[in-house]
N, C-alpha and C positions, 0 to 999 in steps of 0.2 A: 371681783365681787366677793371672793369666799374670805378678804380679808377682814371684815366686819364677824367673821364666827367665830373668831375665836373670844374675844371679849362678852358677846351676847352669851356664848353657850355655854361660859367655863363655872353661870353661877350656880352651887348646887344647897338651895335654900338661904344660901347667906353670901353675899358680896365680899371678894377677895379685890384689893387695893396694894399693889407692890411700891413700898418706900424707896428712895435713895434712887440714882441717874445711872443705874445698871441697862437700862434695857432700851436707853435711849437710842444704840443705833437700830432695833429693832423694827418701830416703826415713825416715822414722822411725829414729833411732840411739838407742840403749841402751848406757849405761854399767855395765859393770861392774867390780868392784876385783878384780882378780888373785888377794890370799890369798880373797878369799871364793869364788872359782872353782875353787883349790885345795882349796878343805873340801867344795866342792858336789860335784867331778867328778874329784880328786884331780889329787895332783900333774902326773902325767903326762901327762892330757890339759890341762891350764892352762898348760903353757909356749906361749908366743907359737906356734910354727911351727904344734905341732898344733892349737892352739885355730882355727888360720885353717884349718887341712885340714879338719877339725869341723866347723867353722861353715860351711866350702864344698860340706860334701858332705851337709850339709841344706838347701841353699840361701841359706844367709846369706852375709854375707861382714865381715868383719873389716877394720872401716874404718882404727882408729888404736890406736896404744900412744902413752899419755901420763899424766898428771897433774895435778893443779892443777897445781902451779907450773910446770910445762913450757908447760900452757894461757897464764897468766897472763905470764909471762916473752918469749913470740911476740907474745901483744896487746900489752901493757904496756910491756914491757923487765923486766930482772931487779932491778932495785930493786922496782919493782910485787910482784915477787914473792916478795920475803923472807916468812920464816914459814909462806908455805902449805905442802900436804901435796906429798909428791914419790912416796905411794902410788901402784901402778902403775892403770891405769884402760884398761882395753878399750873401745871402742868399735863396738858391731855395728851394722852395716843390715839389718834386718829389712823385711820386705816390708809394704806399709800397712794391710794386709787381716788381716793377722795378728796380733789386736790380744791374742791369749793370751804374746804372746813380745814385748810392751811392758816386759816388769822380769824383776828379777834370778829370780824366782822361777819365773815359765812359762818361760824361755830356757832355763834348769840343767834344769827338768822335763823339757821336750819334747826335750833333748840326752840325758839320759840313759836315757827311753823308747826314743829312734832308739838309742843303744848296746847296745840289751837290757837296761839296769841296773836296768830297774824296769819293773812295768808300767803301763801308763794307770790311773789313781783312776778309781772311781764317786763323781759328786759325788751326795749324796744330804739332803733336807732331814733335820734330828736328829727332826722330831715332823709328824704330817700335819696338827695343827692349832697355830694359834701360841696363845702360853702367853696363859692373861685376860690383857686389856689392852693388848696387842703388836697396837696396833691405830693405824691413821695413817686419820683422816677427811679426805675430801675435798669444799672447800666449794665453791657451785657458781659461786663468785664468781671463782675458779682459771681458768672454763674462758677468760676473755677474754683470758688473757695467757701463761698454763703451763699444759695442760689435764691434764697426766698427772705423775701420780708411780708410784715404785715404791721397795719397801724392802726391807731384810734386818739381820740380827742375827750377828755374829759373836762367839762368847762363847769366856772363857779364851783370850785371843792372847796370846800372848809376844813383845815388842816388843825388841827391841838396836836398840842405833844405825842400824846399817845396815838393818835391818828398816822402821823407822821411814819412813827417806829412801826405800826402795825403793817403801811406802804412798803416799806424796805424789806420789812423782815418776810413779807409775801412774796416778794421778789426773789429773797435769798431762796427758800421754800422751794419756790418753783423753778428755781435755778438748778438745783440739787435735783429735785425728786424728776419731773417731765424733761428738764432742761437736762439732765444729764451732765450734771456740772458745767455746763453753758456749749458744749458738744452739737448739742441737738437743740437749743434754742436760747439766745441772749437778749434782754429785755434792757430797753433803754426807756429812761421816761425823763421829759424835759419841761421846763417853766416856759409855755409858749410865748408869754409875753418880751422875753429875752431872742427870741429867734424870728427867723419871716419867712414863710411857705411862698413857693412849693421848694420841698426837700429835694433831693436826688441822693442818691446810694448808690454808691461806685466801690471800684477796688484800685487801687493806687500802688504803686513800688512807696518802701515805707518812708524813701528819702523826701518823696513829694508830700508827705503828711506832715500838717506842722498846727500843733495846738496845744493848749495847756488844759490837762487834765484836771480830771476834777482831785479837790482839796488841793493843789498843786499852785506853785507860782509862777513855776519856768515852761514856758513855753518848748514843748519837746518836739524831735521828730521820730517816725515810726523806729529806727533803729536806738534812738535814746532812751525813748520808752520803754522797750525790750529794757536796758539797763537798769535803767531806776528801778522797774519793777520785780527783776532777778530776786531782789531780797524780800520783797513782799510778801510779809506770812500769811495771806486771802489770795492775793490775784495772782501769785508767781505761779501758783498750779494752774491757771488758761493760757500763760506767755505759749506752750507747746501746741496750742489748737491753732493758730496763726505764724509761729515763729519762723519756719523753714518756707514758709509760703512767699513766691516771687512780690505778692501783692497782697496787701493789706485792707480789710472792708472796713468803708468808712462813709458817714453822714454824714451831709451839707445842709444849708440851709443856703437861701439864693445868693444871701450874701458870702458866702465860700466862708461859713463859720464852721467851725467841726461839732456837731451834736454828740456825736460819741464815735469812739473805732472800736466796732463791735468783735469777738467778743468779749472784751478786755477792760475797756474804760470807758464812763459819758464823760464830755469835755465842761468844766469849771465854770466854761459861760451862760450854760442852760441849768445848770443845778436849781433843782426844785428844794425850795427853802418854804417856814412856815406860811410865811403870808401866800402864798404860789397858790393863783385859783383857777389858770388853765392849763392841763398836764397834755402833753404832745405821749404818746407811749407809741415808739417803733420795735418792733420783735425779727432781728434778723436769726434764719434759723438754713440748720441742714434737712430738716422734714417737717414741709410745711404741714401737717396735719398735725403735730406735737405745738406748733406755730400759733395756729388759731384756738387750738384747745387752751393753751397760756394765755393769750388775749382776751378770750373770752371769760375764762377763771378772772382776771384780773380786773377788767372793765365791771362785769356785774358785780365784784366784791366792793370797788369803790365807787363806783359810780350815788352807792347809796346816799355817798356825803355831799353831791352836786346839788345846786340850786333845786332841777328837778331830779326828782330823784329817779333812777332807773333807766336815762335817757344818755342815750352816747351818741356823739357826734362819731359822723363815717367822716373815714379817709382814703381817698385813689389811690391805686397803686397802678403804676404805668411800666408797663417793660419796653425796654426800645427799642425800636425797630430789627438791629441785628442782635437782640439775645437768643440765643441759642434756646429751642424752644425743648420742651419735655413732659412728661405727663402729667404736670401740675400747670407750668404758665405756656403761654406762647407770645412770638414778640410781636409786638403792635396789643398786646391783650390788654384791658384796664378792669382792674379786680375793687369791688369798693369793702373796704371793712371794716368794723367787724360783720360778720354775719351771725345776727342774733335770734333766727327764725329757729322754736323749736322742730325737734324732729320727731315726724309721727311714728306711731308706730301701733296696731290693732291686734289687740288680744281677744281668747276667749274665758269668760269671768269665771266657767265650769272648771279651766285649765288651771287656771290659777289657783282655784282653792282647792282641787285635788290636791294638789302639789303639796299641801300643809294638810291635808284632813280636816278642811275648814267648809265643810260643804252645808254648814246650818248660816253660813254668812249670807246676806243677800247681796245683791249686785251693789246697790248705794254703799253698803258698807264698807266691800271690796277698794270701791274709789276714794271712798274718805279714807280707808286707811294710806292708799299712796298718795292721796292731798297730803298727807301728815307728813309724808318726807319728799315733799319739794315737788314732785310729780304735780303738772295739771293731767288731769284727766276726767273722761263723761264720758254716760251709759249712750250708746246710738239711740238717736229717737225709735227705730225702726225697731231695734234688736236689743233687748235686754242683756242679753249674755254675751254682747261686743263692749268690748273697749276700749273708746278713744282716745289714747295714749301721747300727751304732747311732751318729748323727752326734753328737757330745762337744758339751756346749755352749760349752766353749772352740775349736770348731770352726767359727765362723759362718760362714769363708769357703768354705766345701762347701756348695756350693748344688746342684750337678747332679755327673750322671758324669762328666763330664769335672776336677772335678778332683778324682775318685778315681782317676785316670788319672794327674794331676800328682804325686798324692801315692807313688803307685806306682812314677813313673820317677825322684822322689828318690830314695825306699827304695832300689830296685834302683841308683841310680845312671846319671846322665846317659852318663860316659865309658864304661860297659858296652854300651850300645844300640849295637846292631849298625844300620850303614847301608844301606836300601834302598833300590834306584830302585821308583819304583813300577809298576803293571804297567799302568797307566794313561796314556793320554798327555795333555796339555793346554797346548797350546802356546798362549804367552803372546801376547795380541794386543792392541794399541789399538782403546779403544771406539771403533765408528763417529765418534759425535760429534764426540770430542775429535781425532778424525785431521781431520773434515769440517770445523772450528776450525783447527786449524793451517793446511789448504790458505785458506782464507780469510783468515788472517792475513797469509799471506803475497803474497796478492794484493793485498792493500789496502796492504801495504811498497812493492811494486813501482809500486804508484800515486800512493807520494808521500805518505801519510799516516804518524804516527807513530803506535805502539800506546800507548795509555794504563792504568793497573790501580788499580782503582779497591773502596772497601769493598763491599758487597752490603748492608750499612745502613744505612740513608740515615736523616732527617728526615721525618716527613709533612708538611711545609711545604715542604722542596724535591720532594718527590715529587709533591704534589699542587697545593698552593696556587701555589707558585710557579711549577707549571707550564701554570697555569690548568684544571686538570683536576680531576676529583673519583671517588672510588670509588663504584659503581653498585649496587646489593644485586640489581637484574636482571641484572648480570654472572655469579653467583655460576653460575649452572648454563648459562651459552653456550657457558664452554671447554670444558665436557664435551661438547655438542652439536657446536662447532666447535672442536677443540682447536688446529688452526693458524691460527686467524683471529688475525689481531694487534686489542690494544682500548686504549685507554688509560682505560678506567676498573672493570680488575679488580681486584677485593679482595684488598688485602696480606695478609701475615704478620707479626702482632706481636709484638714482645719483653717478655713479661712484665717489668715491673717493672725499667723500663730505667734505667740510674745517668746517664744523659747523653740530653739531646733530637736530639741528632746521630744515634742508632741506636736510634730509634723500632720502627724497622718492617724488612723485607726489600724491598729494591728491586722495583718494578716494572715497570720502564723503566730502561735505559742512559742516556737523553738526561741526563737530571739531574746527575748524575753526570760527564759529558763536559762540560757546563756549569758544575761549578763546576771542573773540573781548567780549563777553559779560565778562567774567573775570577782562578783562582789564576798564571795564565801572561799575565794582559792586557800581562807587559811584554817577550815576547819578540815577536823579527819578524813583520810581518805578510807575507802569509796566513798562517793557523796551522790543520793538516790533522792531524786526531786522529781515531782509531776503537778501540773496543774492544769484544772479544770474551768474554760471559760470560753469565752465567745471573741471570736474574729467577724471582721465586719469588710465585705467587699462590694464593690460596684453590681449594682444588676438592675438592668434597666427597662424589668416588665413591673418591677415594685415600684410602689405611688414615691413612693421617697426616693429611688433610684440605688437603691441600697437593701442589703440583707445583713441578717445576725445570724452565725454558725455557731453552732454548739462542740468545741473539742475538749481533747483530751491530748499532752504531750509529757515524754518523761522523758529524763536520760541518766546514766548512769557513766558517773567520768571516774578516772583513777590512775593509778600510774602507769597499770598496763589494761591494754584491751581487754574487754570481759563483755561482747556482744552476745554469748549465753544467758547472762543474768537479764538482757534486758529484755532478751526473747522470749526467754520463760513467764518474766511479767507479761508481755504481751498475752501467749499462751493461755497463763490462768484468766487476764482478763477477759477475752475472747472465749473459755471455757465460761466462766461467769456471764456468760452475754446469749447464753446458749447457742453457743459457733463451736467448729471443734476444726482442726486442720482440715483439709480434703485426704491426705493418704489416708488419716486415721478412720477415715465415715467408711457406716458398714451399712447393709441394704436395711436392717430394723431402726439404724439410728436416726430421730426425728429431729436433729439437729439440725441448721443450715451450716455451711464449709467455706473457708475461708482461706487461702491460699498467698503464698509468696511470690511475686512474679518481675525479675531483674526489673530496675526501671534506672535512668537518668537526671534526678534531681543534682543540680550542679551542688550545692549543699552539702551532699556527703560522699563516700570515693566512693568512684566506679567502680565497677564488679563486688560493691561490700555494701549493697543498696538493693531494697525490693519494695514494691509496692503489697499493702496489704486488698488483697482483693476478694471480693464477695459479687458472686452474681455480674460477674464480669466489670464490675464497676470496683477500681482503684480508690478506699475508701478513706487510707492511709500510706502512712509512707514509714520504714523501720531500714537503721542502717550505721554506719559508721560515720562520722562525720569528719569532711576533710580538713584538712591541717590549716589553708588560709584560714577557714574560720574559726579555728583553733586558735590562731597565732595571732601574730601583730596586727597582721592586716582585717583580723576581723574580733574576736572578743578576746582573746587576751588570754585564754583559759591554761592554753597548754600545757593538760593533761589528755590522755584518750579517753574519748568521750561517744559514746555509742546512742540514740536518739530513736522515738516513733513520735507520731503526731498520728491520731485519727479523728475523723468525724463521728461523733454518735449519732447527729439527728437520725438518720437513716436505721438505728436500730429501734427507733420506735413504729416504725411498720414491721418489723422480723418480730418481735418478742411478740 
């Protein structure tokens, strides 16, 4: 919802309009052509200035005035550009969320709703049950690669040119933005008078598939297709959503015609051409909730241009018998769609206009203002200060009150809200930590170290193998018992389905880390004095996430020869800075806490030349020599002697 603030709230007394196709990937831009803005919203609001005051004071913003050939003649040069059209072409940013204002059609709607020029449509299906044979089967061979479909019928559409392009280019739209470049949902639409219900949707080996795609003459099969479309500068980027797949998803019609193999191509015989006045639309997807949100965007957008307008014929969807069932379908289930029944939802009208400091509104007001943008809604007979909220299903982005609240301070208008101080105070302050971080950083500057900054996802091979170390499953429940014990073999946090083996995991431990930046630095001077301040992230399973953030600190000091003094000393003063002082050194007036050295076993650095650093009997760090494997080949490469500490700070913000 917050993606509409930024265009409403950036005007400060006068309207800023950005030229030139810089900020196109930004957010979702929609083209539209001038005279057809003209016939939609008439003259007077379609000249340039107001169409930008318009579009700004619903929240859009009005990126560019151009044309083909203007387009073409910047990229190109103007020879490139002989012949094309020099029609004028608007250009809006529409927010991403807002996928009812992707085309010419929802944009001109919902502009002339916010003018008063109309009011919100009830999308409504034409019949509660769909006509014989308006039926799409689903087989249960679907479920290993596209588990869900969904369908709708759009009957008598009146197609024009621009009509046409404004169908495609919503498709592309919603291909990209919900669809997830057709990932998460691929949209098929067909000329029903070329096919015959009922459909079925299967999955097939690609040798069994044999049809000619659309624009195409030769008749291919699933592995040809693969070929032809390798080179394709559009489709070659979906051949990898299906290519490795044993079995290919694909639509029939009864007579074994191919409607499309999703999510890649519709097939040449169902191509919806101008004259086409009944559109078949199947949406096979991998989340069916992204599924019907597309269908439903799609259907009420066109549906406008059907005989009656706003009326959509439902289609069955049948899973059969052996589909593997799940928490959306089950088999023998029959789904009818689309579902175009708003969703309620009941507010209080006192909530809503606190929210803006709008509390001189009355309740009628409140409603007329979200009647202005699409919202139905009415006061309870009973109850003034309820409101009966019916969410549009061109509406998906109203998920809570809050952005019945956004929708409210369009309406009203952003420049009208009066400015208050609040009556609250909350004065801004740095978290503990991150102040307890800075003083550290800066003592470890003053000591001659340089700060280093480094990812937080590491490798589980420098994390662990090369640091001779291993994650423990008896770890999983000590940090809860001792949360400031330092350990080196707590359970990470891993990266789902990680595109690189460099960010396996979430660090846990700095040293790694400080070791390969030293790695990567073996050719500056020697000594070389680095430390860095940051957070390790491990398993703990009393946290709602299942996960915690630790605050350290690690340095080390490598060189030609051993110099485990220097780094001690840094410890020293740091711990002096911390108000800690050794344990020999504490005398009975000193108010300091102590801190002690005490032999330990991290596999990490050599035996007998390793100590934990301890406070309050709790092991809060770890200071020592590090061994040669992870010196040498087998682990970062450094070899030089290199002496290391790692501690936890959180715990010193209870001591100080």
């Amino acid at each position: 919802p917050a993606a509409a603030l930024p265009a409403v709230g950036r005007r400060g007394g006068q309207r800023r309009r950005r030229r030139g196709r810089d900020a196109e990937g930004a957010m979702p831009v929609v083209s539209v052509y001038h005279d057809v803005l003209e016939q939609a919203l008439g003259k007077d609001e379609a000249t340039e200035e107001r169409f930008a005051d318009l579009c700004f004071e619903f929240g859009l913003e009005l990126d560019d005035v151009t044309s083909d050939y203007e387009i073409a003649a910047k990229e190109r040069g103007k020879a490139a550009a002989e012949g094309l059209s020099k029609r004028v072409i608007y250009k809006v940013d529409v927010p991403a969320n807002r996928y009812d204002l992707l085309c010419l059609e929802g944009l001109v709607r919902a502009l002339r709703i916010f003018k008063g020029n109309m009011a919100p449509p009830r999308y409504a299906l034409s019949q509660k049950e769909p006509v014989p044979n308006m039926r799409l089967t689903v087989a249960a061979s679907t479920a290993q690669i596209r588990p869900f479909v969904v369908g709708a019928v759009l009957r008598g559409v009146s197609f024009n040119a621009d009509r046409y392009q404004s169908f495609i280019d919503l498709q592309d739209k919603l291909h990209q933005n919900i669809g997830r470049k057709r990932s998460l949902v691929a949209i098929g639409t067909h000329d029903l008078s070329t096919v015959k219900p009922p459909f079925s949707y299967e999955a097939l080996p690609p040798k069994d598939i044999r049809f000619v795609p659309l624009n195409l003459t030769e008749e291919v099969d699933g592995h040809r297709l693969m070929e032809v479309f390798s080179t394709h500068q559009q489709l070659k980027a979906y051949l990898p959503l299906i290519r490795d797949s044993p079995v290919y998803p694909v639509i029939y019609d009864s007579n074994r015609t191919v409607l499309s193999l999703p999510p890649i191509i519709n097939g040449e015989h169902s191509k919806i051409r101008l004259e086409t006045k009944d559109v078949f639309i199947e949406m096979t997807a991998t989340d069916l909730t992204k599924a019907n949100i597309t269908l439903n965007t799609l259907v009420a957008m066109f549906s406008e241009h059907c005989d009656k307008p706003f009326l959509v014929e439902p289609v069955e969807v049948v899973y059969a018998d052996d589909y593997p069932g799940n928490n959306f379908a089950q088999p023998k289930q029959r789904i009818v769609y689309p579902s175009l029944d708003p969703r309620p939802m009941d507010c209080k009208v006192d909530s809503l206009k606190s929210a803006l400091s709008l509390g001189h509104l009355k309740p009628e007001e409140v409603r007329d203002l979200l009647r202005r943008m699409s919202v139905h809604c009415d006061l309870d007979k009973t109850d003034a200060n309820l409101l009966k909220v019916e969410v549009p299903i061109t509406r998906s982005d109203i998920m809570h009150e809050c952005d019945l609240v956004e929708d409210i301070a369009i309406a009203y208008g952003y420049n009208n809200l009066n400015l208050e101080v609040p009556m609250t105070f909350a004065g801004a302050a740095e978290q503990p930590i991150n102040r307890l971080s800075d003083m550290v950083r800066v003592e470890m500057a003053n000591a001659g170290f340089v700060e280093a900054l480094n990812w937080a996802l590491i490798s589980r091979k420098d994390n662990f193998i090369s640091m001779r170390r291993e994650a423990k499953e008896e770890e999983l429940w000590r940090i809860t018992a001792q949360p400031h014990e330092y350990s080196s073999g707590l359970l990470p946090v891993s990266v789902r389905d990680s595109s690189t083996k460099e960010f396996e995991i979430v660090r846990t431990s700095i040293l790694p880390c400080l070791l390969k930046t030293m790695f990567c630095n073996k050719g500056q001077e020697l000594p070389v004095r680095i430390f860095e301040v940051g957070d390790v992230v491990v398993q703990e399973p009393t946290k709602e996430v299942g996960a915690r953030n630790i605050r350290r600190i690690a340095a080390l000091y490598s060189s030609m020869k051993s110099a485990f003094s220097v780094l001690h000393g840094a410890l020293d003063q740091l711990m002096y800075s911390l108000q800690l002082e050794p344990e020999h050194e504490h005398t009975e007036k000193s108010k300091r806490k102590t801190y002690k050295l005490v032999p330990s076993q991290d596999p990490s650095f050599i035996l007998g030349m390793q100590a934990n650093v301890v406070v309050d009997d709790v092991a809060i760090g770890i200071i020592g020599e590090l061994h040669p494997e992870v010196l040498g080949s087998k682990g970062f490469d450094v070899n030089l002697a290199t002496s290391a500490f790692e501690l936890n700070l959180e715990p010193f913000l209870d001591w100080l």
